[in-house]
C-alpha positions in Angstrom: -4.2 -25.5 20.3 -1.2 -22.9 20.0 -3.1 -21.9 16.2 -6.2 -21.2 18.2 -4.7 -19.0 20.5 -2.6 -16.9 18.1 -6.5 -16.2 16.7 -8.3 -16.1 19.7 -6.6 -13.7 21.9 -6.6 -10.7 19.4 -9.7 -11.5 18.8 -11.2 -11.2 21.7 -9.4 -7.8 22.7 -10.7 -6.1 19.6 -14.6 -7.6 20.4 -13.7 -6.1 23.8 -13.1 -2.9 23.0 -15.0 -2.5 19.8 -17.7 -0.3 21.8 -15.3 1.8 22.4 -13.9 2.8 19.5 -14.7 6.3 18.9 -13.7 8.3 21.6 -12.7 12.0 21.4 -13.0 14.9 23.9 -10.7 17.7 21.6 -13.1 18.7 19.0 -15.6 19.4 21.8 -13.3 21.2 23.7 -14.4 25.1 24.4 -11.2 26.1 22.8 -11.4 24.1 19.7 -15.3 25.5 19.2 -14.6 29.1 20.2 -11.1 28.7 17.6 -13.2 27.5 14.8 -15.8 29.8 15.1 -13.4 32.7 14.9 -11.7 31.1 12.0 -15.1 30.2 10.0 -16.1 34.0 10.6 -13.1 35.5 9.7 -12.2 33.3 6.9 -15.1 31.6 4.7 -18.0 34.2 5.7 -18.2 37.2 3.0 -17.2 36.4 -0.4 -14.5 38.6 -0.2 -13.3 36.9 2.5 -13.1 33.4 1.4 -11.7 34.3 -2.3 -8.5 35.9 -0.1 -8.8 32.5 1.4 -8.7 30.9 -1.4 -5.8 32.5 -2.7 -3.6 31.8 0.1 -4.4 28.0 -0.2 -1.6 25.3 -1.7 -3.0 23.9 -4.7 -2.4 20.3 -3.7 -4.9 20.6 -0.7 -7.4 22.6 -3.4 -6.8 20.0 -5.5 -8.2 17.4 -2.9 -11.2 19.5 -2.2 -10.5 21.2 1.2 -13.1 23.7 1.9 -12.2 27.0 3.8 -14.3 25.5 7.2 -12.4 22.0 6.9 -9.2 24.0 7.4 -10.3 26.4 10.0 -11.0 22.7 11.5 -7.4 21.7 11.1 -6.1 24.8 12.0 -7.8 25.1 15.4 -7.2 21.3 16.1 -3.6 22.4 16.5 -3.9 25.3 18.4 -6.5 23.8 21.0 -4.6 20.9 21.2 -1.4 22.8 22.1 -3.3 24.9 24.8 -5.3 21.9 26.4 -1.7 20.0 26.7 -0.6 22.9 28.6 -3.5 22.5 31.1 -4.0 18.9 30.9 -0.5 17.2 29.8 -2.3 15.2 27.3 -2.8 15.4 23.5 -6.4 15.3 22.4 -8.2 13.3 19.9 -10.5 14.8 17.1 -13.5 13.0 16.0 -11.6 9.8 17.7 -8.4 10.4 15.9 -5.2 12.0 16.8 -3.9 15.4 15.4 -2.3 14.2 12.2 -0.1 16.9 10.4 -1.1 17.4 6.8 1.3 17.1 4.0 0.4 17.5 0.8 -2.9 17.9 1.4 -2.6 14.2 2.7 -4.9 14.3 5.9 -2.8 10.8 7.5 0.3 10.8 5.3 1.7 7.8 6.4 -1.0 5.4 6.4 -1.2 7.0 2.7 2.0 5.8 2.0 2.1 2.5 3.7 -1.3 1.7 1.8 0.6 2.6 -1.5 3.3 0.1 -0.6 0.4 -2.6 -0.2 -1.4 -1.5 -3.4 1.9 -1.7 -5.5 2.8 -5.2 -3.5 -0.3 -6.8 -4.6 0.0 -5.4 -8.5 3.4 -6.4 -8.2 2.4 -10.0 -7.3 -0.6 -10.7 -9.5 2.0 -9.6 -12.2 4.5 -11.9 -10.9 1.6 -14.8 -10.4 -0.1 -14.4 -14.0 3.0 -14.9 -15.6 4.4 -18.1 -13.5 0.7 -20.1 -13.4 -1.1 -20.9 -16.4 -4.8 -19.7 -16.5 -5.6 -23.9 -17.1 -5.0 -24.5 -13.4 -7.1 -25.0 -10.5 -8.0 -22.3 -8.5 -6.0 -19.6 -11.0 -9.1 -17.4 -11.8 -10.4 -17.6 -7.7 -6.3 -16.5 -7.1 -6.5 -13.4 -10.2 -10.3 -12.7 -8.5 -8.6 -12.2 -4.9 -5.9 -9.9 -6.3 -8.5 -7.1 -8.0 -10.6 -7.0 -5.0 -7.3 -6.8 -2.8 -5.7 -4.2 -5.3 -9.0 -2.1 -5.0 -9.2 -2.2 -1.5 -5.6 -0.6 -1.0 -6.5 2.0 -3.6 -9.7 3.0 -1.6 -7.9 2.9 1.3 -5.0 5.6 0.8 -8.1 7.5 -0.8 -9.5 7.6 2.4 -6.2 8.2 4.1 -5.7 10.8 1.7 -9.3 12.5 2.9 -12.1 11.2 4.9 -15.4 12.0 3.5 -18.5 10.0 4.4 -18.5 8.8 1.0 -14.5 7.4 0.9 -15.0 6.4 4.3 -17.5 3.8 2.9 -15.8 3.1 0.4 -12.6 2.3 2.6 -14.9 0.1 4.7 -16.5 -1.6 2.1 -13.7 -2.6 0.3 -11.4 -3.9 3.2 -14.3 -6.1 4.0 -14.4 -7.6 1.2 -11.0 -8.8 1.2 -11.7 -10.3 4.3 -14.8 -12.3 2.5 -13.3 -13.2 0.0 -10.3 -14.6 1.5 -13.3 -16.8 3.1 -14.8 -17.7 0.1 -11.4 -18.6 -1.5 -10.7 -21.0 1.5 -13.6 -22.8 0.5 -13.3 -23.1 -3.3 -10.0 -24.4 -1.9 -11.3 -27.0 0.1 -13.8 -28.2 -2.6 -11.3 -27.6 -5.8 -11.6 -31.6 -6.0 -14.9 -32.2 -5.0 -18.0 -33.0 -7.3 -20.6 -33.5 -5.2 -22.4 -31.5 -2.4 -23.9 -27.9 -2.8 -22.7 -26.7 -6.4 -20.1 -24.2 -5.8 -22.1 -20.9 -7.9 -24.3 -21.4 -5.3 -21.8 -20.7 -2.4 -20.4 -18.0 -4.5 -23.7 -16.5 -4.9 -24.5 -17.1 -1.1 -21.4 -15.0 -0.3 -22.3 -12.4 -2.5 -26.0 -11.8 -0.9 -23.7 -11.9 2.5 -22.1 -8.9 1.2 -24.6 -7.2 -0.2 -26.7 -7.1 2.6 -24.3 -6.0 4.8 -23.6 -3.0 2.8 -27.2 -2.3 2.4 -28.0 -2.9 5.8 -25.1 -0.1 6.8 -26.3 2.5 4.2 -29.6 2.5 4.2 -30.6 1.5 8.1 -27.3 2.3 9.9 -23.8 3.1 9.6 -22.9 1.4 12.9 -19.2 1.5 13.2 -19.6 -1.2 16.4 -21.4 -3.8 14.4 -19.3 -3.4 11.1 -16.5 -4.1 13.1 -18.1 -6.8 15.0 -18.7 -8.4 11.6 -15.2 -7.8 10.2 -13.4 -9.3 13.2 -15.6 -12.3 12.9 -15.6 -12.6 9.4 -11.7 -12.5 9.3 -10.9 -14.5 12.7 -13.3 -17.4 11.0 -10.8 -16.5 7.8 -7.4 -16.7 9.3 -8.5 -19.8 11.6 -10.2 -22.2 8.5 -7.0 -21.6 6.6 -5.0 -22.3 9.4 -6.1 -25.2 10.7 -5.9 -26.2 6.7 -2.2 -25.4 6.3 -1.9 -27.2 9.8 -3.3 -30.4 8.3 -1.8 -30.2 4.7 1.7 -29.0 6.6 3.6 -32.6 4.8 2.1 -31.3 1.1 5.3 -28.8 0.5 7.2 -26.2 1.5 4.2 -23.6 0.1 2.3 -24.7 2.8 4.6 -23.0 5.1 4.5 -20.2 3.2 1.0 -19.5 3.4 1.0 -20.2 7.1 3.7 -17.7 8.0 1.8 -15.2 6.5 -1.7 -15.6 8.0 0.0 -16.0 11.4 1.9 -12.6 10.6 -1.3 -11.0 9.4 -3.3 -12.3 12.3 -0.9 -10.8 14.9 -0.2 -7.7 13.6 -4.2 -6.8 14.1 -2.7 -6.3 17.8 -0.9 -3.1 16.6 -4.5 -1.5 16.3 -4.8 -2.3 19.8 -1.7 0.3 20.7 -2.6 3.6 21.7 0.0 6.0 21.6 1.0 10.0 20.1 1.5 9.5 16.5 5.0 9.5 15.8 6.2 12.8 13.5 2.3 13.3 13.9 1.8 11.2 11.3 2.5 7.6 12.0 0.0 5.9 14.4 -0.9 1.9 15.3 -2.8 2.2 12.7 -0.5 3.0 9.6 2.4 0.5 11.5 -0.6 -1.9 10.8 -0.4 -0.7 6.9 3.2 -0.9 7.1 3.4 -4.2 8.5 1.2 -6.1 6.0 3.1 -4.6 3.4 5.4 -7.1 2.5 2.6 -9.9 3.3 1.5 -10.7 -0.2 5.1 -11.7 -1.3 4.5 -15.0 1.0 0.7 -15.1 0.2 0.8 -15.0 -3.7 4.4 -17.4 -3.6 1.9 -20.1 -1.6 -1.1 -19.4 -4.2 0.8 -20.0 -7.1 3.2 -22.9 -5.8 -0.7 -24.6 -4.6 -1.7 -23.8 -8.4 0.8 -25.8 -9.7 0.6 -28.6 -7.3 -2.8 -29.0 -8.3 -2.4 -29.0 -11.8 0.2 -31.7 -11.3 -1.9 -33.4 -9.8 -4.8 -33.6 -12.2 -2.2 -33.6 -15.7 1.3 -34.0 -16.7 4.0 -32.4 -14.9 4.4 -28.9 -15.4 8.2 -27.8 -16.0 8.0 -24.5 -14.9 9.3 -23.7 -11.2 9.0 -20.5 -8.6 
């Protein structure tokens, strides 16, 4: 009962405010509009104009592709958001996020960083994994599978950190999504590494693929609906973390791995609550968001220790001990 609840109550807070997700009054704000018009006009007009602006521009943030009306954007984000906290005591949100301060050309710098850390954390454990479980043993290519699509998440997400465009965006959403899927998927491969009978399991793999697919194709070509994708996600990866579990629950006397894996989907599972926090980023840059980044970070240390440690059990299971040890 206690496993359920660790899933169900974050779970039900993000349904309940999934709605509600996107919610800014800043960038609509008479002194944001009247500051970027100014800006625009001044600055990215004439030819003349927006060549002086270009050579005033750090070559980091050219090198990322900021246009001259993106910046007046950023610039008057600031500036109305420092004259409506004089009226209002509050700090505004733009296009339902809070002003972040650009480094680098970095437009969320620390959930850049913090998705870094996960990106090397995974490469450094799939390294780690290859080269303690031999490619014979069950459930090693489902394990090397999970890593790429996990490694290509992370890059796609401090790409979007880095700058949001419709296109990285979607990529961003895409790809975390898929980790969640797969994670599924893996949980059943799992479940049925013994098994010989039943539904054959490229069918289920195929099954989850069409899943996928049409989830991406129903959010690109009919509608990008940022409420549903969520909806999906949250479902998705609440059925995830609960199947594996109530697995690790019932296979908790089958070695110390077990408890492994468990700690980390419990950690994982709770630290979705820190996107429930709403609060002033901190040094304008770190929000509940990038703690969320920060917080997984360490997470595939546990994870890939229990895949590979279940790898090896299963192989000694179906052949002669093998001598290597974790």
């Amino acid at each position: 009962m206690e496993i359920i609840k660790i899933f169900v109550i974050p779970l039900a807070l993000l349904l309940g405010i999934v709605e509600d997700v996107v919610c800014s009054w800043g960038d609509s704000s008479a002194e944001y509009l009247s500051c970027k018009h100014k800006c625009i006009t001044t600055n990215c007009t004439r030819e003349s104009e927006l060549i002086d602006w270009q050579s005033r521009q750090p070559i980091t943030e050219y090198l990322i592709g900021w246009s001259c009306h993106e910046d007046c954007g950023y610039e008057c984000m600031w500036i109305s958001a420092e004259i409506i906290y004089s009226k209002h005591s509050r700090v505004p949100q733009y296009h339902g996020r809070w002003p972040f301060v650009r480094i680098l050309g970095m437009q969320e710098p620390a959930s850049v960083i913090f998705s870094v850390m996960n990106l090397v954390a995974n490469v450094y454990m799939i390294n780690w994994f290859v080269k303690v479980v031999p490619p014979s043993a069950p459930m090693y290519g489902i394990w090397v599978l999970n890593s790429v699509i996990a490694i290509n998440a992370w890059f796609w997400s401090s790409i979007f950190h880095t700058r949001d465009t419709y296109f990285t965006e979607m990529m961003d959403y895409f790809c975390a999504f898929s980790t969640v899927l797969f994670s599924l998927l893996a949980f059943v491969f799992r479940t049925l590494v013994n098994s010989h009978e039943g539904i054959p399991k490229i069918l289920i793999f195929f099954g989850f693929i069409m899943f996928y697919v049409t989830h991406v194709y129903s959010m690109v070509s009919v509608k990008f609906d940022y409420g549903y994708n969520m909806k999906v996600n949250v479902l998705v990866g609440g059925l995830n973390c609960l199947c594996w579990l109530v697995w690790f629950y019932k296979n908790k006397n089958n070695g110390s791995h077990i408890q492994k894996g468990a700690w980390a989907v419990i950690a994982l599972t709770i630290s979705v609550t820190l996107e429930l926090l709403e609060f002033t980023p901190i040094l304008w840059s770190i929000d509940s968001h990038a703690l969320w980044h920060l917080v997984t970070s360490p997470l595939p240390i546990l994870w890939y220790s229990f895949a590979a440690e279940d790898c090896l059990v299963l192989m000694n299971k179906n052949t002669t001990p093998y001598k290597k040890t974790i």
